[in-house]
C-alpha positions as CSV (number, residue, x, y, z in Angstrom):
1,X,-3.9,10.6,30.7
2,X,-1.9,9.1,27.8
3,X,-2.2,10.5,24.3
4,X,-0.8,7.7,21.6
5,X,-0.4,9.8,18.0
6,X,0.2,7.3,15.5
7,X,1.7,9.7,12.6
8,X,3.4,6.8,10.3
9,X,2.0,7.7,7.0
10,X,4.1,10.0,4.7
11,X,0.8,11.9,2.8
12,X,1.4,11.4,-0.2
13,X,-1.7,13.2,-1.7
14,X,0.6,16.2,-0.2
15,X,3.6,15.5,-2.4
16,X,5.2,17.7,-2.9
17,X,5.3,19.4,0.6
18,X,5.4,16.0,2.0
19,X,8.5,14.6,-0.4
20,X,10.8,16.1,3.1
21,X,8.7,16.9,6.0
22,X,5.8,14.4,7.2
23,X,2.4,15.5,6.6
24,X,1.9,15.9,9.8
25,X,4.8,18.2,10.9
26,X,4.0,20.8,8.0
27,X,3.2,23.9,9.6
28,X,-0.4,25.2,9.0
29,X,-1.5,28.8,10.7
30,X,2.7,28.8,11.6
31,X,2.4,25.6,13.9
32,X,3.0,21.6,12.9
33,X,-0.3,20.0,12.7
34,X,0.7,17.3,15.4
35,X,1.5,20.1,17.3
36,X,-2.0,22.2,16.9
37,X,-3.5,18.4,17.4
38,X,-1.6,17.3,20.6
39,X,-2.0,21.0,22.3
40,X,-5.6,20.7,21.2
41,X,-6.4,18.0,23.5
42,X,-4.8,18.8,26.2
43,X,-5.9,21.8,26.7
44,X,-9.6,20.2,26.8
45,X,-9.3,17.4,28.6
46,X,-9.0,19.1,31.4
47,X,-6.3,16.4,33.2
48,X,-2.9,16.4,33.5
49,X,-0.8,14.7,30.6
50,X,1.6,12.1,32.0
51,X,3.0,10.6,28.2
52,X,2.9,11.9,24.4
53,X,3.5,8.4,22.7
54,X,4.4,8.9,18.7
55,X,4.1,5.9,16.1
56,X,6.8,7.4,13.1
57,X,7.4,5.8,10.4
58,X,11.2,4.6,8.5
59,X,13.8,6.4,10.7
60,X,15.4,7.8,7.2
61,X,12.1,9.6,6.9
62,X,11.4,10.5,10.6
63,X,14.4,11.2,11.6
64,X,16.4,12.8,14.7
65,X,15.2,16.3,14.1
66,X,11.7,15.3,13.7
67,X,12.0,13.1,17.1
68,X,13.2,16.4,18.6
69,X,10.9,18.4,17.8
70,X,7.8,16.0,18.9
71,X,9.6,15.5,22.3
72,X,10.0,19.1,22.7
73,X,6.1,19.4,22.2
74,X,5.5,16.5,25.4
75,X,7.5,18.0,27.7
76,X,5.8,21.7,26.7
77,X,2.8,19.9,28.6
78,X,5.4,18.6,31.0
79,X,5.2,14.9,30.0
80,X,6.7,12.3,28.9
81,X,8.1,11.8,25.0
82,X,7.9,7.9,24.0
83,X,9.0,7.3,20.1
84,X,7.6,4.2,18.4
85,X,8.2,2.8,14.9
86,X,6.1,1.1,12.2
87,X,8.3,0.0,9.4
88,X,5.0,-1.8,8.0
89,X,1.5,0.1,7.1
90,X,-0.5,-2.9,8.6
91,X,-3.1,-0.8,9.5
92,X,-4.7,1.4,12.4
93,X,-4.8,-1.6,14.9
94,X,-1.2,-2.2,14.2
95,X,-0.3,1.5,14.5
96,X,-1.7,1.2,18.0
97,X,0.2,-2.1,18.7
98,X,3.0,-0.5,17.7
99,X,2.7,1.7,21.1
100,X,1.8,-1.5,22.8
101,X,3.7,-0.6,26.2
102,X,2.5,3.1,26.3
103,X,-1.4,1.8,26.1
104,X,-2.8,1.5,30.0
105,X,-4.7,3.7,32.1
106,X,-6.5,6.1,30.4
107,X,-5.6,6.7,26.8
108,X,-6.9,8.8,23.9
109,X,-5.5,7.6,20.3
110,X,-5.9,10.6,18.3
111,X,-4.3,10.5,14.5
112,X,-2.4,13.0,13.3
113,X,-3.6,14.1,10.1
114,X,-6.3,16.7,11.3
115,X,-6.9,19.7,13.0
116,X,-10.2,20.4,15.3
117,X,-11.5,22.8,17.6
118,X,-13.2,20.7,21.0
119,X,-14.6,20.7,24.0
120,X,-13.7,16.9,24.4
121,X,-15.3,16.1,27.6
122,X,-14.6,12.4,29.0
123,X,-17.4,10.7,30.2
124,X,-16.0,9.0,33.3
125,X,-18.9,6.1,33.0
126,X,-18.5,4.6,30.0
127,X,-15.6,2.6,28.8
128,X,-14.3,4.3,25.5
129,X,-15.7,7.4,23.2
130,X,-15.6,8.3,19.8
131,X,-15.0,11.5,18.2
132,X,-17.4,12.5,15.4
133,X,-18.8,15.2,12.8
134,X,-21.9,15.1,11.1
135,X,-20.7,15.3,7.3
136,X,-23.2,15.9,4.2
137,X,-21.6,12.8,2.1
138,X,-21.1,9.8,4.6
139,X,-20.9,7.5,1.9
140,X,-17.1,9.2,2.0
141,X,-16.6,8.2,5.5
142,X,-16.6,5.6,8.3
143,X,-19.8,6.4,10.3
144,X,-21.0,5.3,14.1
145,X,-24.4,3.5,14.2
146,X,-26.2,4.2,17.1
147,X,-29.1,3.1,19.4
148,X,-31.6,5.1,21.6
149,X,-29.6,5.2,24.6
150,X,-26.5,6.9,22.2
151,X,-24.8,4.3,22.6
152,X,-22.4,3.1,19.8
153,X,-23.2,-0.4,18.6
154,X,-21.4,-0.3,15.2
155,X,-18.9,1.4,13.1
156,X,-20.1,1.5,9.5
157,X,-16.8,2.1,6.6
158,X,-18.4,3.5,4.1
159,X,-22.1,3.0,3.7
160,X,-23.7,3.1,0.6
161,X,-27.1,3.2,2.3
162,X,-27.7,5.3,5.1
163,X,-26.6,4.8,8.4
164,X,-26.0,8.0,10.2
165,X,-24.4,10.9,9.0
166,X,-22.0,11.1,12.3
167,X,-18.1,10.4,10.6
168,X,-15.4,9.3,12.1
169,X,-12.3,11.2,12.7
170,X,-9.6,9.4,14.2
171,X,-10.3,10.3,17.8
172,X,-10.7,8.1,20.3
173,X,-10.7,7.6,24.0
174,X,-10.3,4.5,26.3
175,X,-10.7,4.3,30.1
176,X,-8.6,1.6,30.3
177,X,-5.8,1.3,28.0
178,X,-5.0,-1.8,28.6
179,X,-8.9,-3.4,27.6
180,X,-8.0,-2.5,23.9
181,X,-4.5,-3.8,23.8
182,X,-6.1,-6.9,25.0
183,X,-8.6,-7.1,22.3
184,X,-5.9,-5.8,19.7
185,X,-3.5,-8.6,20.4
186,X,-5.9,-11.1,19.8
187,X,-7.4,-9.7,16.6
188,X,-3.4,-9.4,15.8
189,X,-2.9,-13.5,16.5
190,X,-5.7,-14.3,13.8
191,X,-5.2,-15.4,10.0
192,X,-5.0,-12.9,7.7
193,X,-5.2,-12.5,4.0
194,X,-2.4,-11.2,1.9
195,X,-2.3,-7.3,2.4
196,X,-5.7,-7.2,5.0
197,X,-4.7,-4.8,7.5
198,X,-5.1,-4.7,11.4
199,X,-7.8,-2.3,12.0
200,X,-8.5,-0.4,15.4
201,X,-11.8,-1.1,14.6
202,X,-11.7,-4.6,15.1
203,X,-10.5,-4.1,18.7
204,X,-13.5,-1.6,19.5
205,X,-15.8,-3.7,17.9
206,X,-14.8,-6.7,20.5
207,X,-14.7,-4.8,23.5
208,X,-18.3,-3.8,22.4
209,X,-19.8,-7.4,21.8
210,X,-18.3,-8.3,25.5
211,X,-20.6,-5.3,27.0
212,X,-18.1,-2.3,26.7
213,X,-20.2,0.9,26.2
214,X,-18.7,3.7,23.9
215,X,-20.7,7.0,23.5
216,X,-19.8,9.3,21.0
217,X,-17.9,13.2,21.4
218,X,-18.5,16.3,19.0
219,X,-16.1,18.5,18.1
220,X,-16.8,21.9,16.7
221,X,-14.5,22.2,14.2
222,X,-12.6,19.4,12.0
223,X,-10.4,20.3,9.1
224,X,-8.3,18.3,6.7
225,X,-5.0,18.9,5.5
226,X,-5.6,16.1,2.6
227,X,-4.1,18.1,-0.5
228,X,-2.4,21.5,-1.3
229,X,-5.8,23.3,-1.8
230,X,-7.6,21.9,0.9
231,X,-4.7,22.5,3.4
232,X,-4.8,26.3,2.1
233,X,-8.9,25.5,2.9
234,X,-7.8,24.6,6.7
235,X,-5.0,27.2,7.2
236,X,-7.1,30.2,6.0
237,X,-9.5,28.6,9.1
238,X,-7.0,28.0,11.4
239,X,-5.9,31.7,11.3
240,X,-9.4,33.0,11.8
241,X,-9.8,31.0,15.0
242,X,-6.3,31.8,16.5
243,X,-7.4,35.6,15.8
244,X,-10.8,34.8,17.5
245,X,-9.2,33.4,20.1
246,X,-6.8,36.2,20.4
247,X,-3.5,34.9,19.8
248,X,-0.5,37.2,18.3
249,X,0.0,35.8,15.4
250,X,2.6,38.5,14.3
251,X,6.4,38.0,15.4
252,X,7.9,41.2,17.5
253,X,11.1,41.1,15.1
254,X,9.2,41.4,12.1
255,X,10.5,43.9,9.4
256,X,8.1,45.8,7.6
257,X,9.3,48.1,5.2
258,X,6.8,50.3,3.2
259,X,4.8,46.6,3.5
260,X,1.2,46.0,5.6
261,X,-0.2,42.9,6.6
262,X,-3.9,42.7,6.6
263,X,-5.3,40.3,9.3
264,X,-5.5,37.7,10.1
265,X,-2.2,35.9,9.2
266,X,0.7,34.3,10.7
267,X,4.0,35.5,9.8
268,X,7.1,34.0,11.4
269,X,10.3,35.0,13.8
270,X,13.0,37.2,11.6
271,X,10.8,37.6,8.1
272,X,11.4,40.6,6.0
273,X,8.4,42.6,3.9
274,X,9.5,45.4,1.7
275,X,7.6,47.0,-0.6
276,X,4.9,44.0,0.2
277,X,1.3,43.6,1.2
278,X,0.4,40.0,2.6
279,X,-3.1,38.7,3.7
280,X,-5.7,38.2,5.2
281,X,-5.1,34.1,5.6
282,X,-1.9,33.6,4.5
283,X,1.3,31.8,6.9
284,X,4.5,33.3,6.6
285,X,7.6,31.0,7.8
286,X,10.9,32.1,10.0
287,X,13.6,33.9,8.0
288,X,11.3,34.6,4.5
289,X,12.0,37.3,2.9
290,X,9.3,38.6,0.4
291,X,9.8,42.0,-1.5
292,X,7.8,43.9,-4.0
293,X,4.7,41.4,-3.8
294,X,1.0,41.1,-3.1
295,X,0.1,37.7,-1.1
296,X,-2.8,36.8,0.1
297,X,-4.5,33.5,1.1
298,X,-1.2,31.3,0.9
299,X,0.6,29.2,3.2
300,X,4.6,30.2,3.0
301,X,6.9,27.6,4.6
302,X,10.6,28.5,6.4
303,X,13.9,30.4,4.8
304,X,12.1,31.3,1.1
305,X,12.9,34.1,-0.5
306,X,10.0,35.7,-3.3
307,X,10.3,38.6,-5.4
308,X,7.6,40.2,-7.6
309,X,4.9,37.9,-7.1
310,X,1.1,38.4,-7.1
311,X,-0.1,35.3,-5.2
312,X,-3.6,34.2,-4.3
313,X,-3.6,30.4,-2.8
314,X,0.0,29.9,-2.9
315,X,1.3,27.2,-1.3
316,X,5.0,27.6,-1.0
317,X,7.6,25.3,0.6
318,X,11.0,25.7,2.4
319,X,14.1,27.4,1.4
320,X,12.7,28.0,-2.1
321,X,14.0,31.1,-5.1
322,X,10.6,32.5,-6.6
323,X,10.8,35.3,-8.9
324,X,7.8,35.5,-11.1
325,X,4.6,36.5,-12.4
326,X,2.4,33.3,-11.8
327,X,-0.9,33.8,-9.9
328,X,-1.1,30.1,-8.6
329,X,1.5,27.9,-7.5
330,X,2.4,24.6,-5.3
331,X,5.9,24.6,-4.8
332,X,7.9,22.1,-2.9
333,X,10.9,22.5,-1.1
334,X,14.3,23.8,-2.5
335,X,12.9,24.7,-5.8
336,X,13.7,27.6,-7.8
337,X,11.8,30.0,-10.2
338,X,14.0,33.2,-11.3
């Protein structure tokens, strides 16, 4: 099994967490989303994973460090790390392309730009699936149409009359990579107007008219990580599944000093709490040091230093000064309040 991650975007509705680090390597409940994602399915699928292929964007932007780390999470699962580029945002079919030799056997395109909870089981007789959730507004949302054998015979962008309330969420599987490169490239060879993008879609929606059957997968859990409030939203969940679940969420070398934490919350390798109560749901980076503050429901990035603060939904970026009396905040990195 193959997982392509096509992570090109730079999430601007993010900014300004996102003016440094990619959306999707900002660390939510202490881990990068792509990360929590890639680990995710794995873990499910219940096969071994042979390749981890990335789509990055500009090389200025996703640079060496970033490339680093993303191998580092492959070969975690012991496979392989393949690094793609689109330097263009022609759409999801292009992002796909741009993985073109990493897309054969069995595949699962998953975009990194949410977190879920799954059980994610293939079903070895059809030819692709798609992930879904059923949504109250799917007017917001690209839905699946389905027929009474739940089968997928259309995806729907956006319906202003009802279709089905099943959304979308990036996640898709293919039993033979190959079938929807196939498709892709010919979709890719046709006319296009100015600025119309490539769109996986298209690709899916050929294999189907030729017979292909996709079914579609349910996930239990699907969070965004769209904004600054809504990422708070999705950490504050993350941490109470990882506490569910029972993970140590609390580094050994923390230093507490007349400080408590109240569960659950993350807090990172070599931070420092004096005279400091933080949580429940709040992420605390490596090497912060936070001292004389109350802190709860906040996400805390790497190397930040914080001094009389009272903090509820905080969201707080790298190697930033904050000495203050505000009670909401969205900082990005290297700022500094004194």
């Amino acid at each position: 099994m193959k997982i392509i991650v096509p992570m090109a975007g730079r999430g601007s509705r993010l900014r300004p967490h996102s003016l440094t680090v990619p959306k999707p390597m900002l660390p939510v409940a202490g881990t990068p989303i792509v990360a929590q994602l890639v680990n995710e399915i794995a873990r499910v699928v219940a096969q071994p994973i042979e390749e981890v292929a990335y789509v990055l964007g500009d090389p200025a932007f996703f640079g060496p460090a970033i490339e680093e780390e993303l191998t580092k999470v492959a070969k975690a699962l012991g496979a392989k790390a393949s690094i793609y580029r689109q330097l263009d945002p022609l759409g999801t079919g292009h992002a796909v392309m741009c993985a073109a030799d990493s897309l054969s056997g069995p595949i699962i395109v998953a975009y990194a730009d949410t977190l879920i909870r799954t059980d994610l089981t293939l079903d070895p007789s059809v030819d692709g699936m798609i992930w879904v959730k059923k949504v109250e507004n799917p007017k917001a949302y690209g839905v699946v149409k389905m027929n009474e054998d739940n089968h997928i015979t259309a995806l729907v962008e956006k319906p202003q009359e009802f279709v089905t309330d099943l959304a979308v969420i990036g996640i898709y599987y293919f039993k033979e990579g190959e079938v929807i490169k196939q498709e892709l490239e010919k979709t890719m060879a046709m006319e296009r107007a100015a600025g119309e993008e490539f769109l996986l879609n298209e690709g899916i929606l050929a294999m189907m008219e030729k017979g292909a059957v996709f079914t579609p997968g349910t996930v239990k859990e699907w969070m965004d990580c769209g904004n600054p409030k809504i990422t708070l939203e999705t950490n504050a969940k993350m941490l109470d599944i990882l506490s569910q679940e029972g993970h140590n969420l609390v580094s050994d070398d923390v230093v507490l000093e007349n400080s408590q934490i109240l569960p659950p919350c993350y807090i990172g390798p070599s931070v420092v709490l004096k005279n400091t109560t933080v949580g429940p749901h709040t992420a605390v980076g490596a090497g912060t040091r936070i001292e004389d503050s109350n802190i709860g429901g906040s996400l805390i990035q790497k190397n930040t230093l914080i001094r009389n603060a009272q903090l509820q939904g905080a969201m707080i970026g790298n190697h930033v000064h904050y000495n203050g009396e505000y009670h909401f905040v969205s900082i990005g990195d290297y700022s500094e309040l004194s």
